[in-house]
C-alpha positions as CSV (number, residue, x, y, z in Angstrom):
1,X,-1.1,-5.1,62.5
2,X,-2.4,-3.2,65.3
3,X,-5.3,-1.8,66.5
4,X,-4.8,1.6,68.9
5,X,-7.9,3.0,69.6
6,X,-8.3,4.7,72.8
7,X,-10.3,6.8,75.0
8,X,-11.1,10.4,73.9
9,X,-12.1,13.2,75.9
10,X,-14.9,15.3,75.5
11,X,-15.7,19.3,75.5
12,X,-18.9,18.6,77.4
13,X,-20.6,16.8,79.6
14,X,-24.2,15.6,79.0
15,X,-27.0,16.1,82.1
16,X,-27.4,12.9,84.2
17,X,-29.8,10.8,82.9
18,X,-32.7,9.7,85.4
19,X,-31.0,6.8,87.6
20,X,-32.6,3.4,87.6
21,X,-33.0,1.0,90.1
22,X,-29.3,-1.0,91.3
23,X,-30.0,-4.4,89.7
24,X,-26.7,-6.9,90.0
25,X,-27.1,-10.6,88.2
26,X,-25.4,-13.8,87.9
27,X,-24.4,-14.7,84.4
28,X,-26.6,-18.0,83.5
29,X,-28.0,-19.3,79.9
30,X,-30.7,-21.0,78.4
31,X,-31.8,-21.3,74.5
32,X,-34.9,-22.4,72.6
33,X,-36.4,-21.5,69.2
34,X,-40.5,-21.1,69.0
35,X,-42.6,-21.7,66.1
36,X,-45.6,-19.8,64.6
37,X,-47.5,-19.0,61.5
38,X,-50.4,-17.6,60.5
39,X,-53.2,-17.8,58.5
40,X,-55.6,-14.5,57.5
41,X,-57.7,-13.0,55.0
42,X,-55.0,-11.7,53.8
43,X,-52.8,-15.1,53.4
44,X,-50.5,-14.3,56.8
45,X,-47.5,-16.5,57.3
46,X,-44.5,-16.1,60.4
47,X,-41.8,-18.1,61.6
48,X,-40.2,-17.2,64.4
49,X,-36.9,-17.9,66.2
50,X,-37.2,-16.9,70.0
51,X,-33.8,-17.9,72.2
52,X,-33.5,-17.0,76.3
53,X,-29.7,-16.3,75.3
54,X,-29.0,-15.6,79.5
55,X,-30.8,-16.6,82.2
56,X,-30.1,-16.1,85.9
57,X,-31.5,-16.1,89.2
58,X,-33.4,-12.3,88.8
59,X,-32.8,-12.0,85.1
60,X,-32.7,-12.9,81.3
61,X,-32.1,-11.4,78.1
62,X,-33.8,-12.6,75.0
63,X,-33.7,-12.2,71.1
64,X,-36.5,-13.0,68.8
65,X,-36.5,-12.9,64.9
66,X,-39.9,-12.7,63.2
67,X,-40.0,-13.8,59.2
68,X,-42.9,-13.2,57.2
69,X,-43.9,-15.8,55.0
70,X,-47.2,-14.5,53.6
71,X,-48.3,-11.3,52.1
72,X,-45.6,-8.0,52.4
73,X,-46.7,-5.8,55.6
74,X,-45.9,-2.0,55.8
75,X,-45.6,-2.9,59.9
76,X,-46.0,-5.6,62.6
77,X,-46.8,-6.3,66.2
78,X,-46.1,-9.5,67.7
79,X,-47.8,-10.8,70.9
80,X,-47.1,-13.0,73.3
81,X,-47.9,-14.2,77.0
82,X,-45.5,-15.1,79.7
83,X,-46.0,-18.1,81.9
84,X,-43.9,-16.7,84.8
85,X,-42.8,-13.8,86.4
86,X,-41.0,-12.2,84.7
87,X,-41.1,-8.4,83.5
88,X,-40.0,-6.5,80.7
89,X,-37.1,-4.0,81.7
90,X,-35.3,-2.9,78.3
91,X,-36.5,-3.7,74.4
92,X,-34.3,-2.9,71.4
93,X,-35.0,-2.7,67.9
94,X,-38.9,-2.7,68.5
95,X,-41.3,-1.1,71.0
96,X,-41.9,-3.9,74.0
97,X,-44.6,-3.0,75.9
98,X,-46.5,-5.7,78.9
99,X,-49.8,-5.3,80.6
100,X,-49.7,-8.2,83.3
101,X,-48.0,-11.1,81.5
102,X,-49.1,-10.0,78.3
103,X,-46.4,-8.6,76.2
104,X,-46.7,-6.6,73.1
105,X,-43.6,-5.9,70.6
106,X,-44.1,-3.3,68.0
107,X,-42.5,-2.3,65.0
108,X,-40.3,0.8,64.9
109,X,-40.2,3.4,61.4
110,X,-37.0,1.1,60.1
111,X,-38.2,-2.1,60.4
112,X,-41.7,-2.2,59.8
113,X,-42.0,-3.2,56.4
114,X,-41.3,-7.0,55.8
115,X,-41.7,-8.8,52.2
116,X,-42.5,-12.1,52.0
117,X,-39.8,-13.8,52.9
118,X,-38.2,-10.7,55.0
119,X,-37.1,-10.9,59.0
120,X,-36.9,-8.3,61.1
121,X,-35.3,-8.7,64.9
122,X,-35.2,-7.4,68.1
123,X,-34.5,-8.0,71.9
124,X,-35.1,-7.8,75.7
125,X,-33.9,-7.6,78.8
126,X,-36.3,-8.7,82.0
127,X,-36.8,-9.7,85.6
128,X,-37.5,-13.3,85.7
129,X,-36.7,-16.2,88.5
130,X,-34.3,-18.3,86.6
131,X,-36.9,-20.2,85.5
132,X,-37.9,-19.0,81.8
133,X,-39.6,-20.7,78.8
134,X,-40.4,-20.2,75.2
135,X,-44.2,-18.8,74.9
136,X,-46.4,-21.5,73.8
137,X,-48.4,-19.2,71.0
138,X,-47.7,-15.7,69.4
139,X,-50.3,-13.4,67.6
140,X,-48.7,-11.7,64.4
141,X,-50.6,-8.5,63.9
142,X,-53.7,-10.0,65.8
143,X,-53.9,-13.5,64.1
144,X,-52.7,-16.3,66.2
145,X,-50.1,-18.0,64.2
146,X,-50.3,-21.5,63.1
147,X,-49.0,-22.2,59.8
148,X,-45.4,-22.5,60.3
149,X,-42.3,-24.5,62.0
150,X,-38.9,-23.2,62.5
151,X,-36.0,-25.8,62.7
152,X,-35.7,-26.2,66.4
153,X,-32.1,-27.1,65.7
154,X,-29.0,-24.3,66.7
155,X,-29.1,-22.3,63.2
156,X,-25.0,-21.5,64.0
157,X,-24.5,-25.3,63.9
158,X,-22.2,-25.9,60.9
159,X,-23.8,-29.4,60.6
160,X,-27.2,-28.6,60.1
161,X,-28.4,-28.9,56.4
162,X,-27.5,-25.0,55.0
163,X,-30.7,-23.3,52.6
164,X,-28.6,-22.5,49.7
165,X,-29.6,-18.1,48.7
166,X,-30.4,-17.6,45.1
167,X,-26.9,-18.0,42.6
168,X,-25.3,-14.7,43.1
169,X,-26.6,-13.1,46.4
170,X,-25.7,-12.4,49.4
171,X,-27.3,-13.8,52.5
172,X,-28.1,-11.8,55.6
173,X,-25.7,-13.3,57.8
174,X,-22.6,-15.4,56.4
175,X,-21.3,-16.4,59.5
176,X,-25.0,-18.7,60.1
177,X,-24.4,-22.3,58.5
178,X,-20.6,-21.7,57.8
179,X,-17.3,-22.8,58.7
180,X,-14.6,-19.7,59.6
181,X,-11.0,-19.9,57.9
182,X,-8.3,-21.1,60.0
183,X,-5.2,-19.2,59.1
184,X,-2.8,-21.9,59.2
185,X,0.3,-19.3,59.7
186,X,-1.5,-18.4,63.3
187,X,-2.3,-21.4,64.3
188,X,1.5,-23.0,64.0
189,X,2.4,-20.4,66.4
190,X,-0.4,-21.1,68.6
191,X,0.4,-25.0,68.8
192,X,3.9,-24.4,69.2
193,X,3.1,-22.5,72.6
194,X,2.6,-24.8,75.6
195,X,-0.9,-25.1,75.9
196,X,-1.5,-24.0,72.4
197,X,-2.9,-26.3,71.0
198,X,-6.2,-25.8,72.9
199,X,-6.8,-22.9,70.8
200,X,-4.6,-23.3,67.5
201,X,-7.9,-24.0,65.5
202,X,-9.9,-21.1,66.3
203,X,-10.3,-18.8,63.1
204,X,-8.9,-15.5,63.0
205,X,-8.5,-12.5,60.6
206,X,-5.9,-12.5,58.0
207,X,-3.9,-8.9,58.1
208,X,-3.4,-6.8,54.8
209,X,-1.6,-4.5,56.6
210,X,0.8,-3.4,53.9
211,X,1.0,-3.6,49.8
212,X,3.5,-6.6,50.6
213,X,1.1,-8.8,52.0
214,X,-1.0,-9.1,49.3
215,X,1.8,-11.2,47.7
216,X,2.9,-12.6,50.6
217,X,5.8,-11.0,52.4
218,X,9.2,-12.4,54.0
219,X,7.8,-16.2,53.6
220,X,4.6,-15.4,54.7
221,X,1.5,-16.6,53.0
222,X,-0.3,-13.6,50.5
223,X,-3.8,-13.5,49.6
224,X,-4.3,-15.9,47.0
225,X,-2.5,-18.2,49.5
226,X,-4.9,-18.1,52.1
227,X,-7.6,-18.4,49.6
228,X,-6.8,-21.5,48.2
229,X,-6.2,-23.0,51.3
230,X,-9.5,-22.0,52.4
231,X,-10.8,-23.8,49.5
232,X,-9.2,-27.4,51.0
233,X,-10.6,-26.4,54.3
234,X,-14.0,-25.1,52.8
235,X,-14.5,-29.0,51.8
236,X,-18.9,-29.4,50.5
237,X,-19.8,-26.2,52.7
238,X,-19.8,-23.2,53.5
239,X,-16.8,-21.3,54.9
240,X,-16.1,-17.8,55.8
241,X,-12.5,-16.2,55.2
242,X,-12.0,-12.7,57.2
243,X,-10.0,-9.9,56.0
244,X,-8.3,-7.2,57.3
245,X,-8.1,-4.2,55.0
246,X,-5.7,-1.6,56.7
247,X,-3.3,0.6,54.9
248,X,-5.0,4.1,54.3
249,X,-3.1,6.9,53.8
250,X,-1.4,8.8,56.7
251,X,-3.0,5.3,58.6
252,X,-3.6,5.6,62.8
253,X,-3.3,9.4,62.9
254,X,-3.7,9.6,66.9
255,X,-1.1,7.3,67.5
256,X,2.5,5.5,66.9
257,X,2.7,1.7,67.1
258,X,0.8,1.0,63.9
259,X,1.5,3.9,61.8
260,X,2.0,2.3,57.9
261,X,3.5,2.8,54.7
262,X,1.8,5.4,53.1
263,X,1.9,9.1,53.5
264,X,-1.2,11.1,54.1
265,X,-1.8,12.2,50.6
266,X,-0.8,9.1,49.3
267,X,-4.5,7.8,48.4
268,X,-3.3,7.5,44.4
269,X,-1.2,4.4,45.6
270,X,-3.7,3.2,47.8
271,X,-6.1,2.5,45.3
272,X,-3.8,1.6,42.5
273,X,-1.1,-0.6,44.1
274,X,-3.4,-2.0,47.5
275,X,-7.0,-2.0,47.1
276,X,-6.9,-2.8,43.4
277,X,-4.8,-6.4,43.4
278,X,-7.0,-7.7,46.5
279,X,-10.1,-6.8,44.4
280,X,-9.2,-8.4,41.3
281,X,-8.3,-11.2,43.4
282,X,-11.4,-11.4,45.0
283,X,-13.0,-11.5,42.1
284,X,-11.3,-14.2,40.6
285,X,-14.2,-16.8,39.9
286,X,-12.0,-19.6,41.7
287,X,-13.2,-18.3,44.6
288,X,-16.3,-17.3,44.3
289,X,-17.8,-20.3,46.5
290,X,-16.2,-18.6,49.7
291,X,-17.7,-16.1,51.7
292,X,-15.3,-13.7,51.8
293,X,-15.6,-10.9,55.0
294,X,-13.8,-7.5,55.0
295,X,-13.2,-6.0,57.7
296,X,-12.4,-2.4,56.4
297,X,-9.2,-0.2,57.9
298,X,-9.5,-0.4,61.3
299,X,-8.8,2.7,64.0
300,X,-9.7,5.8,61.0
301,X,-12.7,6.9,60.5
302,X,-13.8,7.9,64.5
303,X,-10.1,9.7,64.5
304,X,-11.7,12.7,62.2
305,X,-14.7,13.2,65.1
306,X,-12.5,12.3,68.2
307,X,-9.1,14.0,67.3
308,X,-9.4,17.3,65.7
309,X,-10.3,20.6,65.4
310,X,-10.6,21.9,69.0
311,X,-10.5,18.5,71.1
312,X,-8.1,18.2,73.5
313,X,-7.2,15.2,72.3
314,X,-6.7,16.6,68.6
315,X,-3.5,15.9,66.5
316,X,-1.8,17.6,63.7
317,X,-1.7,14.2,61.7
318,X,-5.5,13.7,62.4
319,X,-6.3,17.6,61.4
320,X,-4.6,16.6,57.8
321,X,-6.5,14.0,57.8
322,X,-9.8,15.6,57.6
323,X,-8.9,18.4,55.6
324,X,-7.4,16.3,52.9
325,X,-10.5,13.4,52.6
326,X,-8.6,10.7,52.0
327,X,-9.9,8.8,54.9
328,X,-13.5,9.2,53.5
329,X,-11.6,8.5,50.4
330,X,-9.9,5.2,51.2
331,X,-12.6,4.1,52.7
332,X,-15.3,4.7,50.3
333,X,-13.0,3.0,47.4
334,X,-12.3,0.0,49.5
335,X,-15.7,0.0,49.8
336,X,-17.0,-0.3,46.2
337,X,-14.4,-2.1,44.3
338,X,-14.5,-5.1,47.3
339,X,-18.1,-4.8,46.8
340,X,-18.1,-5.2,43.4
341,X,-17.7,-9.3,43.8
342,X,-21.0,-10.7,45.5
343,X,-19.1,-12.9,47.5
344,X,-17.5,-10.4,49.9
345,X,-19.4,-8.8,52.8
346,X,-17.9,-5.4,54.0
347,X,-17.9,-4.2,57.5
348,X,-16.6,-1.1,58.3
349,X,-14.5,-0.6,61.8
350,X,-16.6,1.5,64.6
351,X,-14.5,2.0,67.0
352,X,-15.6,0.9,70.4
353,X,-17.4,1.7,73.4
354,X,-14.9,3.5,75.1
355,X,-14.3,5.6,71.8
356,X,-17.2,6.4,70.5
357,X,-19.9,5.8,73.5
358,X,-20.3,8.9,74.8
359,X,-23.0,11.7,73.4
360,X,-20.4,14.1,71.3
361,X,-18.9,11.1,69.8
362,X,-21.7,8.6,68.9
363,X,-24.0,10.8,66.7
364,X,-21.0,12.3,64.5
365,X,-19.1,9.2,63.6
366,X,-22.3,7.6,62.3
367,X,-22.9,10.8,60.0
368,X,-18.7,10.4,59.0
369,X,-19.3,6.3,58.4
370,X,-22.0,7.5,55.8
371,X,-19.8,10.3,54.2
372,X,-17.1,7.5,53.8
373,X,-19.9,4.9,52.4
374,X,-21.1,7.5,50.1
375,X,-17.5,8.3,48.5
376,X,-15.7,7.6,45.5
377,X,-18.7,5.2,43.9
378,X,-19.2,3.3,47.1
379,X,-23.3,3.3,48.4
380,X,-24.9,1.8,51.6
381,X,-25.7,-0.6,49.7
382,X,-21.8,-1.6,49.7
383,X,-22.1,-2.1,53.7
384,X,-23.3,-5.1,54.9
385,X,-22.2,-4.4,58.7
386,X,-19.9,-3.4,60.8
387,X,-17.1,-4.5,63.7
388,X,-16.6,-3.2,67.2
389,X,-13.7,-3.6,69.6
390,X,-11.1,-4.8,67.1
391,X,-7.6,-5.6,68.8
392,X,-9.1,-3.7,71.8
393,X,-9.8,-5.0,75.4
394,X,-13.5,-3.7,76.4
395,X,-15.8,-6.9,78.0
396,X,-18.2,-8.0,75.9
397,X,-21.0,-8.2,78.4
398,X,-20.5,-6.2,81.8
399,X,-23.3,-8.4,84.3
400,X,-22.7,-7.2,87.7
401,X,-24.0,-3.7,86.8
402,X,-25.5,-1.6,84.2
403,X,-25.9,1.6,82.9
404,X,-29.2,2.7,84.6
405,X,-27.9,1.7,88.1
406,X,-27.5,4.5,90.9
407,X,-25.4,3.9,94.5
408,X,-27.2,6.2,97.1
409,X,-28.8,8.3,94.1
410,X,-26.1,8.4,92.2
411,X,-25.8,7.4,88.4
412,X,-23.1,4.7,87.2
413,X,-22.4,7.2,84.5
414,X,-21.0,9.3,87.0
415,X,-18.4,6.6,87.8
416,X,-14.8,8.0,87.2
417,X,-14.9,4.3,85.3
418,X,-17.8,4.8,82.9
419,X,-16.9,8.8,82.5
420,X,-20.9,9.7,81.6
421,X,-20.5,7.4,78.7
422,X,-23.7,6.1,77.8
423,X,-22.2,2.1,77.5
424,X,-21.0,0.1,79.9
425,X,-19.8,-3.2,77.6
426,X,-19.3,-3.9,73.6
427,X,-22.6,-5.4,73.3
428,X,-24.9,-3.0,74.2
429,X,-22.7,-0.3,72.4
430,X,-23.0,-2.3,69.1
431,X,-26.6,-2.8,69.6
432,X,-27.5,0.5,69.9
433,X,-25.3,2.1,67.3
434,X,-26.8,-0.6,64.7
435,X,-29.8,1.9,65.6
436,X,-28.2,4.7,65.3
437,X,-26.3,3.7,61.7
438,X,-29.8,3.0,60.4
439,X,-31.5,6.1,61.6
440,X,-28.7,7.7,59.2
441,X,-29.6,5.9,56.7
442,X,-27.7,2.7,56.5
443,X,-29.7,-0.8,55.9
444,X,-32.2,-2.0,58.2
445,X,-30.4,-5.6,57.8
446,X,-27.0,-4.3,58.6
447,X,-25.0,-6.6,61.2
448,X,-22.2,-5.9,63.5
449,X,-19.5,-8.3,64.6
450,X,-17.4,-8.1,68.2
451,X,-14.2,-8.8,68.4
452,X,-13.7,-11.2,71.7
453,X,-10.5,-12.4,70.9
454,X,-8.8,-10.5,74.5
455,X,-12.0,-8.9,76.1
456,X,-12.6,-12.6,78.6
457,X,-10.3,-10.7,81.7
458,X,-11.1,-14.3,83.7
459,X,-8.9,-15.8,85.9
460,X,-8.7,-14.6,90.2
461,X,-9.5,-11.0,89.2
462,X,-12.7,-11.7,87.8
463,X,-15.4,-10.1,90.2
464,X,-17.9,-12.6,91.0
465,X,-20.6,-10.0,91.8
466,X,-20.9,-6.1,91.7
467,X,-18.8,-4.1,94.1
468,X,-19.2,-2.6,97.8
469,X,-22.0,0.2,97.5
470,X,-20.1,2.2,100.0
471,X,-20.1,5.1,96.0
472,X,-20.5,4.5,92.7
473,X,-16.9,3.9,92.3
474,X,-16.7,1.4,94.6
475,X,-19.7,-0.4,93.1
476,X,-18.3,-0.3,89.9
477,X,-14.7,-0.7,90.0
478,X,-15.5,-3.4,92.2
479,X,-17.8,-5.7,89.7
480,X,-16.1,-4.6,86.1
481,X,-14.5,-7.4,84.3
482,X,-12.7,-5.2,82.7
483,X,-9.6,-5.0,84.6
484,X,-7.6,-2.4,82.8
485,X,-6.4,0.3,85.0
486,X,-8.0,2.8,82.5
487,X,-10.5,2.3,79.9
488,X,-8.1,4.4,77.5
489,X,-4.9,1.7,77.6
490,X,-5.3,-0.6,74.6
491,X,-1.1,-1.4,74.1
492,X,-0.7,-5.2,74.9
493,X,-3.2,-5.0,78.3
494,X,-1.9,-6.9,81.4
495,X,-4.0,-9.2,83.5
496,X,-6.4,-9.7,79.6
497,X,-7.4,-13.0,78.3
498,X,-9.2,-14.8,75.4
499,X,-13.1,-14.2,75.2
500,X,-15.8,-15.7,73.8
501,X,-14.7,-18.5,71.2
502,X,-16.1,-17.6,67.6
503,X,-19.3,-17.8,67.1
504,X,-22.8,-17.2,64.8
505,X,-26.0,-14.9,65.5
506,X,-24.9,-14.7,69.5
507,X,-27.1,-12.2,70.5
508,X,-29.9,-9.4,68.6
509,X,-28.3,-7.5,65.4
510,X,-24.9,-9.8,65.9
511,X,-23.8,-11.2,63.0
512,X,-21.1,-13.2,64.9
513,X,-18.6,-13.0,67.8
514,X,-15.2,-12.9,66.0
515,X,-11.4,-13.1,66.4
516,X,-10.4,-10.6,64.0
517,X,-7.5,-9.7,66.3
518,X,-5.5,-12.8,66.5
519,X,-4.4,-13.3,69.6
520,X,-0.7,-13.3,70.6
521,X,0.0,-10.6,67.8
522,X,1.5,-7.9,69.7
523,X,-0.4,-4.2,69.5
524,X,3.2,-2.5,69.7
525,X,7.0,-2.7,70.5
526,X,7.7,-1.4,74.5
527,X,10.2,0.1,73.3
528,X,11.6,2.0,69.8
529,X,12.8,-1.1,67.5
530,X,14.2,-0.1,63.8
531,X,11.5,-1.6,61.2
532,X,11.3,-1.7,57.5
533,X,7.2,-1.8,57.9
534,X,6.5,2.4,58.9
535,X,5.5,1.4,62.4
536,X,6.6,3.9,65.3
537,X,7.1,3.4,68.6
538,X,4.0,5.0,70.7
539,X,5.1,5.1,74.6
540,X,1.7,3.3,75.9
541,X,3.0,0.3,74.9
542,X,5.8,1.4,77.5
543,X,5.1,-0.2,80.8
544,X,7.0,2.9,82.8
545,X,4.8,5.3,80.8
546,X,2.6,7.5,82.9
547,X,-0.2,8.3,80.5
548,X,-1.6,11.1,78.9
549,X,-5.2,12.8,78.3
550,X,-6.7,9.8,76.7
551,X,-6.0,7.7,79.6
552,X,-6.3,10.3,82.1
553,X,-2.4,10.7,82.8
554,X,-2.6,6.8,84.8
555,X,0.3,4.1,83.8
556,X,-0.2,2.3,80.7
557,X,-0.6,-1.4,82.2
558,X,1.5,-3.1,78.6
559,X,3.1,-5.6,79.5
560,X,7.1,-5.4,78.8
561,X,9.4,-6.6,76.0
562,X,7.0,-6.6,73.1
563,X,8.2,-6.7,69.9
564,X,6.9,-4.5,67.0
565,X,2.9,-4.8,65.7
566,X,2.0,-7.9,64.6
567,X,5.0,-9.9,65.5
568,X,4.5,-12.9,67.7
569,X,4.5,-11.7,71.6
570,X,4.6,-15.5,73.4
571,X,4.3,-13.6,76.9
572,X,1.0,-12.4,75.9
573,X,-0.8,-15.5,74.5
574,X,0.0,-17.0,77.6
575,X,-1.2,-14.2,79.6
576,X,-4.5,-14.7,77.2
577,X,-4.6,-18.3,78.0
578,X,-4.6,-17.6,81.8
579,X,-7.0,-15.7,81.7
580,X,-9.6,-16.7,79.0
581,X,-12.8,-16.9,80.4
582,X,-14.6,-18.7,79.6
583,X,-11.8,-20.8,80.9
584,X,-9.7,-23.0,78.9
């Protein structure tokens, strides 16, 4: 019940991108939500919901959703004035453009066309003095917009009254209106630590880490289980249960600690004796009221572009891997029988930015998600989204610098810290590779999910501003929340703590911040412990262990004396507790 993703190395090293100016800003945050409609010859209709999601002294960041509620449009450009200062610096998912306060957002070729009824969304950074408002009118392809009103109410607030989709279908986001499972099995152990019970009711993931589970193994609860108690706690509305789906064949191919049953040709029993039983569960019309997430087998899929062939960091395991298929297997039959019930929601696991971010990694595994989405039956239409940073450690949001700063002309992807990675925090990394998966050909709708459930690194170590600019390294070792000695350690992390609490639509193309990792659920034994479950014993989650390539031969920073995967590891929730942020 682990996830050990790490750092790879790559063959070559991309030019320097042009450097931007050093820009360093206080985390702040403001929301509000903007009507507008329309009215045209040719019967124009828009809502929109516009929210300053961060706002500091020198900054903000801001997501807008457009809907179209009159006749279908093969593209859009929505306009807008600003009653301040402020400046556009970075758009995504549209083409922002400002001439003095004016500011113009187009359209790009994947989410121009809108039916009636049909949002598209997109975001932007700017320059601003703290001091931000909604705009008071829009234009929607020229037309000033008059003929709607969005509910000015938070549309992640569970209370609010929920607009019920057609019998049958999926809505875009299940996380919005909706309740989040609360596996009871966690949260017992969380109350019964001292200080617990602060965050014993959070929801977290539910593991199918073995064919056991599914019926419930050694006492524990199985599937059905967990299901019907999410029926008591679903109550009159809505409510989300998460699932893990993570026994693939020849499972975790680059490393130890989570290593499962099967062997890597053993795909015949993965379909028959796993993935079968939870989709006929799933499909079971007692539950067909739930919404049902599945988070699908975390730490594989990148393994085939990271580790093989001629990369350093290649391994025998991972090289049988790809020659055999069955990870493109697994995944793609997971994929279509889960599918199957229109209650579920599959997102496939993509790694994280300190995986995949850099050039010869980010392209590929988008091109090997599509092969896996296009196998055995399974079609895009099978993928509803996608989850970063599951059971890893990278910070949600780095503030104090970005990715376009320089220190004395040079880049912050010339930090030994950012490695010429093109990401400097989960966010931005998800954000863009939502681009990127669509550009392949994956929905335009597609939403990702971040785990947050150990990325908060708060507590005295948190940098309250960037670092010294005496180099780059300085600057940026200085202001990184992430306080992991390198951004390839991922075994029960030192000095870690809780993130961001669970939660709805956070930010642009996030579906929800998540806790799919639950917290205090060890990553790996520190050292080798006899277990009846197939998992190893992988030295970084060995304190005295010096490191390898992926973590560019520094210590591990694990903390000691942690028991196997997924056991309960009390040393480390109360680490996460010390150092949540935002604080407990």
């Amino acid at each position: 019940m682990s996830r050990t993703s790490r750092t790879t190395l790559r063959r070559s090293r991309t030019a320097l991108i042009a450097a931007g100016a050093l820009v360093a800003a206080a985390a702040g945050s403001a929301a509000a939500v903007a009507p507008f409609g329309a009215s045209a010859a040719a019967a124009a209709g828009c809502t929109v919901d516009y929210k300053i999601q961060n706002q500091w002294n020198g900054g903000l960041t801001a997501a807008v959703s457009v809907t179209n509620t009159g006749d279908a449009v093969s593209s859009w450009q929505l306009e807008w004035s600003f009653a301040g200062s402020e400046k556009i610096s970075q758009g995504w998912n549209a083409t922002v453009s400002q001439s003095g306060a004016a500011v113009t957002a187009k359209s790009l070729s994947y989410n121009g066309a809108l039916a009636t009824g049909a949002s598209a969304s997109f975001g932007f950074n700017a320059s601003g003095d703290g001091n931000s408002a909604v705009p008071a009118t829009f234009k929607l392809n020229g037309v000033t917009c008059n003929g709607g009103t969005t509910d000015p109410t938070d549309p992640t607030d569970p209370t609010d009254p929920p607009t019920d989709p057609p019998a049958g279908s999926r809505v875009d986001n299940p996380y919005e209106g909706a309740k989040v499972y609360v596996n009871p099995e966690w949260s017992a152990n969380a109350a019964a630590e001292p200080g617990g019970s602060r965050v014993a009711d959070q929801p977290t993931g539910v593991w199918l880490d073995r064919i056991a589970a599914i019926e419930g193994a050694n006492g524990t609860m199985g599937l059905r289980d967990h299901l019907d108690e999410a029926l008591t706690q679903k109550g009159s509305g809505e409510l989300v249960v998460q699932l893990v789906i993570y026994n693939l064949p020849g499972r975790d191919c680059s490393a130890l600690s989570s290593n499962g049953e099967l062997g890597p040709t053993e795909i015949g029993r993965y379909k028959t004796e796993y993935i079968d039983p939870i989709a006929a569960i799933l499909a079971d019309s007692k539950y067909a009221g739930l919404r049902i997430v599945t988070t699908v087998e975390i730490d594989s899929l990148p393994n085939l572009v990271t580790n093989t062939g001629s990369r350093p960091t290649a391994t025998p395991a991972c090289d049988v891997m790809k020659a055999n298929g069955n990870y493109e297997k697994g995944v793609g039959y997971a994929l279509n029988k889960l599918g199957d019930a229109p209650n579920v929601y599959n997102y496939i696991d993509a790694g994280h930015h300190g995986w995949i971010g850099w050039d010869d990694n980010f392209g590929p595994s988008a091109d090997i998600f599509k092969i896996a989405a296009t196998s055995e039956g399974a079609t895009l239409d099978d993928v509803h989204g996608f989850i970063v940073n599951t059971a890893n450690y990278g910070a949600t949001k780095e503030t104090n610098f970005t990715i376009d700063d320089a220190v004395n002309g040079t880049s912050v992807r010339q930090s030994k810290w950012v490695d010429w990675n093109r990401y400097t925090d989960e966010q931005s990394f998800a954000q863009a590779f939502r681009t990127e998966l669509v550009s392949v050909g994956f929905k335009s709708g597609i939403g990702m999910l971040i785990d947050t459930s150990r990325n908060g690194w708060g507590g005295t170590n948190r940098p309250t501003g960037p670092g010294a600019t005496t180099s780059v390294d300085t600057y940026v070792d200085g202001g990184r929340y992430d306080r992991r000695i390198h951004l390839g350690n991922w075994c029960n992390q030192a000095g870690a703590g809780l993130g961001e609490r669970p939660k709805a639509a956070p930010a642009a193309g996030i579906d929800a911040y998540v806790w799919m990792k639950p917290p205090g659920e060890s990553d790996g034994s520190s050292k080798e412990i006899p277990n009846n479950e197939g998992k190893g014993f992988d030295r970084m989650c060995d304190p005295t262990y010096t490191g390898n390539a992926r973590n560019g031969n520094n210590l591990s920073g694990a903390l000691p004396d942690a028991p196997v995967s997924g056991q309960w590891f009390s040393a480390q929730f109360q680490e996460l507790m010390k150092n949540a942020y935002p604080a407990l």
